[in-house]
C-alpha positions, -999 to 999 in steps of 0.1 A, spaced: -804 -640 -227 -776 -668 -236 -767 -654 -266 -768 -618 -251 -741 -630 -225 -723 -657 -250 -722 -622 -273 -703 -601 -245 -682 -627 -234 -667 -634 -272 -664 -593 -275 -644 -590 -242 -622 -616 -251 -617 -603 -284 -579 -590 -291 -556 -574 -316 -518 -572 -317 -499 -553 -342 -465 -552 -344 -442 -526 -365 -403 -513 -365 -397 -481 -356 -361 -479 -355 -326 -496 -371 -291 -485 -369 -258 -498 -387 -248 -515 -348 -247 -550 -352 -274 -573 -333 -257 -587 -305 -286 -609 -295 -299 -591 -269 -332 -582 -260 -351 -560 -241 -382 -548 -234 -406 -520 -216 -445 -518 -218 -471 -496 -201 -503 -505 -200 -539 -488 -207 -572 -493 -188 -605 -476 -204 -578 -447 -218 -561 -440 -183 -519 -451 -180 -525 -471 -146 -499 -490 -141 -471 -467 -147 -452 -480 -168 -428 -468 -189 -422 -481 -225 -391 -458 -237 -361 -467 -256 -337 -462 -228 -358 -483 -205 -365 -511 -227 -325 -512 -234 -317 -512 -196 -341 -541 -190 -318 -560 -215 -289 -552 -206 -280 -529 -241 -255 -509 -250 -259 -507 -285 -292 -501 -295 -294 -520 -331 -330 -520 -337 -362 -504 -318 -402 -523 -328 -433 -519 -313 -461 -533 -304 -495 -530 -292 -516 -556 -282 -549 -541 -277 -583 -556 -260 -617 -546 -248 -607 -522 -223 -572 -524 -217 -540 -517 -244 -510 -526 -237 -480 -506 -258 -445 -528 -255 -410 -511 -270 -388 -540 -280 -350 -530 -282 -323 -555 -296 -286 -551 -294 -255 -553 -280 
């Protein structure tokens, strides 16, 4: 039975992140960053969040978008997909 729940415990806390761009203009990086997630629970958008380019450059403050990443950091049961934006 201790291994059983040792088992779970190590799969629930068991996480990926991946990272990848998705986007780069000739702007110059002004240093700059912002970002905007949503997160996932067992495939349902609960928190409603909202991980688009033009919010992700608000929350930073960007004019100029330079360059647009992504990332996911995924778990058991909930994902979280982040939209990093740098600029000017």
């Amino acid at each position: 039975m201790k291994i059983l729940v040792a088992g779970l415990f190590i799969v629930s806390m068991a996480s990926c992140s991946v990272s990848g761009p998705l986007f780069i203009t000739d702007n110059p990086d002004g240093g700059k960053v912002g970002e905007s997630s949503y997160r996932v629970i067992f495939g349902f958008i609960l928190d409603g969040g909202d991980a688009s380019i033009k919010s992700a450059a608000e929350n930073g403050s960007i004019t100029k978008v330079s360059t647009v990443d992504t990332k996911v950091e995924a778990g058991l049961f909930v994902t979280r997909y982040i939209t990093v934006v740098t600029g000017e």
